[in-house]
N, C-alpha and C positions, 0 to 999 in steps of 0.2 A: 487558502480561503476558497473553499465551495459555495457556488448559488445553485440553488434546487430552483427553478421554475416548476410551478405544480401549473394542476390542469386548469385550467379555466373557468369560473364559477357563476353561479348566480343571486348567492345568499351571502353578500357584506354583510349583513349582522350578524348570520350564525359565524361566519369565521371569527366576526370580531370576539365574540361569546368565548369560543373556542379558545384562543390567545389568550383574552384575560381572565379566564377560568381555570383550573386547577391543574386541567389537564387530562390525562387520562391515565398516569399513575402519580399523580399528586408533584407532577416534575415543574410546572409555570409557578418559580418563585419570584416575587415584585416585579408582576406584571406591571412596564410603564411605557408611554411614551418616549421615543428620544429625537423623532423628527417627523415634520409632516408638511406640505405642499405652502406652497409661498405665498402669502398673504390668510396665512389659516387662525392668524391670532397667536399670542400667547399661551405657553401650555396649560398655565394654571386655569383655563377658561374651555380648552378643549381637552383636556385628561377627564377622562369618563370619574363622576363622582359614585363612592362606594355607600351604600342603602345598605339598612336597617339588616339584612342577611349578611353583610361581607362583600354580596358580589357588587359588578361592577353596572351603571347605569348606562348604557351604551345609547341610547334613544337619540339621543343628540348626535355624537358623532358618525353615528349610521346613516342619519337624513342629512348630514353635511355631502358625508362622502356620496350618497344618492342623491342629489339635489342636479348637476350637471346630465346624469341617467334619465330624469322624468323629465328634463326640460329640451333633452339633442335631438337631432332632427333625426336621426337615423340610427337609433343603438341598434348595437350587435346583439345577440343572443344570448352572449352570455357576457357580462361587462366585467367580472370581477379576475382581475389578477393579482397575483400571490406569487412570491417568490419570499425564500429563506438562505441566509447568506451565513455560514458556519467556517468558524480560521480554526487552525490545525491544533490540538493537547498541547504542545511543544509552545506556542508561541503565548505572548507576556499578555496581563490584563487591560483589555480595551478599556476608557471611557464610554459613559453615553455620548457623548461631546464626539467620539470617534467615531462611534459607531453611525452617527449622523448623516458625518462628513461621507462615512464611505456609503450609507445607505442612499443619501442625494447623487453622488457620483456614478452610482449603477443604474440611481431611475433614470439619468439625464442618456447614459451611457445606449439604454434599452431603447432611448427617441422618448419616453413617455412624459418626462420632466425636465426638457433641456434646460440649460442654466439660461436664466434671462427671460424666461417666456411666464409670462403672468399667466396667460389664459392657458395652461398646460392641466395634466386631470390634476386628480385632488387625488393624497396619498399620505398615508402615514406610514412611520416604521415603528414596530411594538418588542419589545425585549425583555426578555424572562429570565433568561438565564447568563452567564460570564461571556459564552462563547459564539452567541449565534442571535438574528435579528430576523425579524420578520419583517417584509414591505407588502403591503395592501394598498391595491389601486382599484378606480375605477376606469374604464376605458372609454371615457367618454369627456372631451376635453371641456373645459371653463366656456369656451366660445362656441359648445353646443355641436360641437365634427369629433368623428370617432373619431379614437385614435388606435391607429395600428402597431402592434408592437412587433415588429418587423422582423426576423433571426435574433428573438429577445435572448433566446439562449443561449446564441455563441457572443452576441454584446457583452451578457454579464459574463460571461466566463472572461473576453478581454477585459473588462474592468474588476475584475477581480486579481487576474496577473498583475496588472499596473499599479491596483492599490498593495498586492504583496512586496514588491519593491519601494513602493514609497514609502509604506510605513515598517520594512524590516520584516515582514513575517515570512512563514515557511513559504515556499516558492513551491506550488503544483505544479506538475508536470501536466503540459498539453493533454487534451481529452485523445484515449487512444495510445496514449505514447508509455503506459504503464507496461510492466514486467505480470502482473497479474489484472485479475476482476474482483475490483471490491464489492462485499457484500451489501445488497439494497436494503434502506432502513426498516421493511417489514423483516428482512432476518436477523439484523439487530434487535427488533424489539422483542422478536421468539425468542432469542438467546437469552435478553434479560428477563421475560420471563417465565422463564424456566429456570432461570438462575444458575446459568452455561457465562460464565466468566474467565477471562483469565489472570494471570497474576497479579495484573494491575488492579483487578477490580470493574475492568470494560467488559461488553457484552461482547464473548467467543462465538462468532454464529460456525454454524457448520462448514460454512464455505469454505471458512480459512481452516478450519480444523483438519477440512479433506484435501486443502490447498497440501501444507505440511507435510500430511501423513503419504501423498502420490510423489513429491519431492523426496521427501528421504528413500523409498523405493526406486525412484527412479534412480538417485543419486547412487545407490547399494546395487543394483540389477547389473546385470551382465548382459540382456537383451529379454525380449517381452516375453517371454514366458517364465523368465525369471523374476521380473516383475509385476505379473498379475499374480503370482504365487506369492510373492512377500506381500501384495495388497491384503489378500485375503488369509494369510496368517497376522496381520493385524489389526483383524477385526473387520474388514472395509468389504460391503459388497460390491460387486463386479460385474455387470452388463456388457457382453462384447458384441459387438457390431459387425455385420457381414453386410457385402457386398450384394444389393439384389441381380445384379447382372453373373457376378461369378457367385456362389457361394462360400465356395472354399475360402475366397479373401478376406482378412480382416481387415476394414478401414477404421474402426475406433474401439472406444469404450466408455462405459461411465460408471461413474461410484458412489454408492449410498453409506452415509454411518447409519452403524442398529439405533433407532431408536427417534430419529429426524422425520417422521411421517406427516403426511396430507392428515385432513380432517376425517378422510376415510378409512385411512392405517395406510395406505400406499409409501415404499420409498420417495424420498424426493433424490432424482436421480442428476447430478452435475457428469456432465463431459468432460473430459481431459481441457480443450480449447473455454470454458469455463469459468475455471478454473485460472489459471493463468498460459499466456500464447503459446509457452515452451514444452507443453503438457499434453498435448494434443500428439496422437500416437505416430504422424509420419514425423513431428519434431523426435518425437523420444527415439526412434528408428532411429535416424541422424546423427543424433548424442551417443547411441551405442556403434553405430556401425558406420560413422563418417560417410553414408550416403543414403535414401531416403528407401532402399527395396526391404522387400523381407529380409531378417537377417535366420541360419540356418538355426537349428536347435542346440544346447549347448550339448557337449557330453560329458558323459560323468566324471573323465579322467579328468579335464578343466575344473569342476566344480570342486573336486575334492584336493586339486591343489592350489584352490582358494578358501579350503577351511583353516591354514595355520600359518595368519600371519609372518614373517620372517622379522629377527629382533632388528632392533632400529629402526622401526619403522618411523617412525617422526624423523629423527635425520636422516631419511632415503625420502621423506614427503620434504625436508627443507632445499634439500638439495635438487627435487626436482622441481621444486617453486621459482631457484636461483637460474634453472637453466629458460623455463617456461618467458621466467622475464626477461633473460639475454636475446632470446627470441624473437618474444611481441617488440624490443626496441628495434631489433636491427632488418625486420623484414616491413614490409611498404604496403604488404598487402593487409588491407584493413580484415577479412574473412581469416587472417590468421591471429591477429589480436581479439577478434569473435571467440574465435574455437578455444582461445586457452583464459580469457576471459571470464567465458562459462565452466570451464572445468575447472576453473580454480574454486569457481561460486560453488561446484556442485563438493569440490573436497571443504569448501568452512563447512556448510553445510551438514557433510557428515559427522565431521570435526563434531559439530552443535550438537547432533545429533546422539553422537557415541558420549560425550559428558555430560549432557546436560537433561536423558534421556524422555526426550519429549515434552518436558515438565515447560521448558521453557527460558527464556531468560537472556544475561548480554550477548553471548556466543550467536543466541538462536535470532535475534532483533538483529547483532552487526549482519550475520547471514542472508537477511530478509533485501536491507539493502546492500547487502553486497549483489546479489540476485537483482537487482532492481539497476544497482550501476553496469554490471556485464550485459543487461538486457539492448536486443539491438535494436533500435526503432524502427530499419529499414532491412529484411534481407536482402544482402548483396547478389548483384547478378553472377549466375555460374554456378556449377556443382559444387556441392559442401566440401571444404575438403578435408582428409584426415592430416590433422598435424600431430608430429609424435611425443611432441611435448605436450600437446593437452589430452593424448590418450595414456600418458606416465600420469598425468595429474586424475586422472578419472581412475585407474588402478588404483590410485595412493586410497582416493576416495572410496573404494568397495574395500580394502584391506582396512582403513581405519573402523568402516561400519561394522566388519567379523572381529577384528580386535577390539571394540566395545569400552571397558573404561582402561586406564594406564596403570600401571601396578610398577612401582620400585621409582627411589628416587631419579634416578638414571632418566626413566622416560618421561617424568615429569618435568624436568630440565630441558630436556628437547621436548617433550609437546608443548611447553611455555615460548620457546624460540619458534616453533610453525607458528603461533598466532603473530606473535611479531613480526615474522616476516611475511605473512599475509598482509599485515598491518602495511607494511612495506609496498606489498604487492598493490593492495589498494590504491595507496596514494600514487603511484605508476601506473595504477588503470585512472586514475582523476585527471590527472596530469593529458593523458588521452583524449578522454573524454572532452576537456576542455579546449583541444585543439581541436576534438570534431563538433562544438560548439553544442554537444550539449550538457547544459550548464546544472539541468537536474539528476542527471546521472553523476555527472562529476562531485555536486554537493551528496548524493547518497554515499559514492567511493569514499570520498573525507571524512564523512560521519561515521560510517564503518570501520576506517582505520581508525580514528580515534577512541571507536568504544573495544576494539583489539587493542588498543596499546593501553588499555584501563585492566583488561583482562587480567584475572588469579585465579589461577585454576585453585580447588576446596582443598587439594592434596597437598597443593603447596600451601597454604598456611599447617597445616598440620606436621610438618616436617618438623625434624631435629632439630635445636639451634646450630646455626653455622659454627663453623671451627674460627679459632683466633685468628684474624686477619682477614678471613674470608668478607664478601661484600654483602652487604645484604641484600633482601632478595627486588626490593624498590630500585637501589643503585644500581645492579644487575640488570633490570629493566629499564633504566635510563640509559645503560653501556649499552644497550643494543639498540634500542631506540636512536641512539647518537650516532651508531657505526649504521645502522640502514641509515640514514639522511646523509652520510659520507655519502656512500655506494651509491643512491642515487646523485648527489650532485655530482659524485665524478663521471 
């Protein structure tokens, strides 16, 4: 559940206009009331009545909520607050009855409307659509004393944590404490329109498109010149950054997709840090070369005997999953459960990447939060360090992205067994997580292995039928499902 607090206003009618008006792509459906300040009357006496046009007669409720403004001893400048309070795709249909309840819990939360205070401002909450509410204040109390809404922003944000646990819904993660930067609603509303969607039908802004497309290069690179050369064979412009003090150094970069321009035609250019925290180029340094310097150029003899796969490659990726996790249990040091952590994120990852290619879908979303559960909220004190189990796991990850899709039933059998035992993996990184208490990483870990152990790959349904006696290919996937929940309990 997110609260947007906007900026501070001074036109209550025009917002109100705004809300129970159409909108501005026809999106405010039954604009109505569902809560408003205590002692305001019965709704049916303050819901704005609808005129001869459709729209809505606001006149009345406008000089209610101005009435405290024209009579205080001292208003502010600009008296009008607004906050929008939006729960997550995922979570189940609110009442207006609920939406109420949590809209008075945030005003009181904010100081503007504590519970019990008659003379507190005057506020209603306005809702349009399934998922999200609008609250409208005036900041000037019943009893004629402004009222200050004090760190309104981090109030609501705690009363929005407190109402996601009471009433079951998705649980956001602390501001800050995210694996990436999600996209601001002016670039959702570019995406929509422009009519930039993705599978589901939501508005793709570019951010996350270039989120994506700098991850899978990172994840495939061998070090950064191998990966500002995969950016730009897929399409992505590239901006690099030099040091004004040395030249020759490079300290970053940034990436335009073709076609995301300013009003002038200009690129809109995002930075690595962005983007999301791990992305940023002495992180990606780090990820390649287990400590933060330049790393050297590759040579060609390296490169070329990383153009051809070796066979089994899914059972040499299961088997270095199996050791990655004998590892993160048995060693203390938390920057070693870090290092293989993310090198596990970055082989699903490829994994998504190499089947599912770019289009999208369960592989690429478990991926996202798998990335979101390995993410670490704090770097640990001390140099990075190279563990060799999560640099097998970051190989596995560039040989899966040059090997591309799976061909023969053989490796379809074993690339069905790596998801699974990522699936595995995951819930051993949950299991982590929630003894280092945090409880939003460890719910992404669990969601992740669950939509892995849903996983079918395309190839496998299209297979032969099984021979007599064989099991099928569901059972199969419960036998192993059952033997990782052994392997971990024992």
């Amino acid at each position: 559940m997110i609260p947007a607090v906007h900026p501070r206003g001074t036109n209550v009618g025009g917002l109100l206009r705004y809300l129970f008006g159409p909108g501005k792509r026809e999106e405010h459906v039954n604009p109505r009331l569902v809560a408003a300040w205590d002692g305001a009357g019965p709704f049916t006496q303050l819901e704005p009545p609808a005129r001869g046009d459709g729209r809505r007669d606001l006149r009345r409720l406008t000089e209610l909520l101005e009435q405290p403004v024209v009579s205080g001893w001292n208003p502010p400048a600009k008296t009008v607050w607004h906050c929008s309070i939006r729960n997550h795709p995922t979570d189940r249909y609110l009442t207006d009855d609920q939406w109420a309840h949590i809209a008075g819990e945030v005003m009181a939360a904010v100081g503007l409307a504590p519970h019990g205070d008659p003379a507190a401002v005057r506020w209603v909450a306005v809702r349009h659509s399934n998922d999200h509410v609008h609250l409208v204040a005036t900041l000037v109390r019943q009893d004629r004393r402004t009222a200050w809404a004090w760190k309104d922003k981090l109030h609501a944000q705690q009363a929005c944590r407190d109402l996601e646990e009471r009433y079951g819904l998705y649980r956001v993660a602390p501001p800050g404490a995210g694996s990436r930067t999600w996209p601001r609603p002016s670039e959702l509303n570019k995406a929509a329109r422009l009519g930039r969607t993705d599978r589901r039908g939501r508005p793709h802004a570019s951010r996350d498109r270039l989120r994506r497309e700098v991850r899978a290069a990172a994840t495939a690179a061998t070090d950064e010149v191998d990966f500002f050369g995969r950016l730009r064979h897929a399409g992505i412009q590239v901006r690099l950054r030099y040091s004004p003090r040395n030249p020759d150094q490079m300290t970053g970069y940034a990436v335009a997709m073709a076609g995301h321009t300013t009003h002038a035609g200009e690129p809109i250019w995002y930075g690595g840090g962005r983007l999301a925290a791990d992305l940023t180029l002495p992180r990606l340094r780090t990820r390649w070369t287990g400590a933060p310097q330049q790393p050297a150029p590759p040579s060609p003899a390296r490169l070329a005997g990383l153009a051809f796969p070796p066979r089994g490659l899914y059972r040499r990726a299961v088997e270095a999953i199996d050791r990655a996790t004998a590892a993160m249990s048995s060693s203390a040091d938390p920057r070693v459960a870090a290092a293989i952590g993310a090198a596990a994120a970055d082989l699903l990852t490829a994994t998504a990447n190499a089947w599912e290619r770019g289009r999208g879908g369960l592989l690429t979303d478990a991926a996202e939060l798998f990335d979101r559960a390995a993410h670490e909220l704090q770097r640990h004190q001390g140099p990075a360090r190279r563990v060799t189990q999560a640099m097998q796991l970051r190989s596995m990850a560039r040989l899966v992205t040059l090997m591309g899709v799976i061909s023969g039933d053989e490796d379809t059998a074993a690339a069905l067994r790596l998801v699974y035992t990522l699936a595995a993996f995951a819930e051993h990184l949950a299991d982590i997580r929630e003894t280092q208490q945090c409880l939003h990483q460890a719910q992404a870990a669990r969601t992740a292995a669950a939509m892995l152990r849903t996983h079918v790959h395309p190839k496998a349904d299209a297979a032969r039928p099984p021979s007599p006696g064989a099991a099928p290919p569901g059972a199969q996937r419960e036998s192993i499902t059952r033997r990782d929940s052994e392997q971990r309990s024992r």
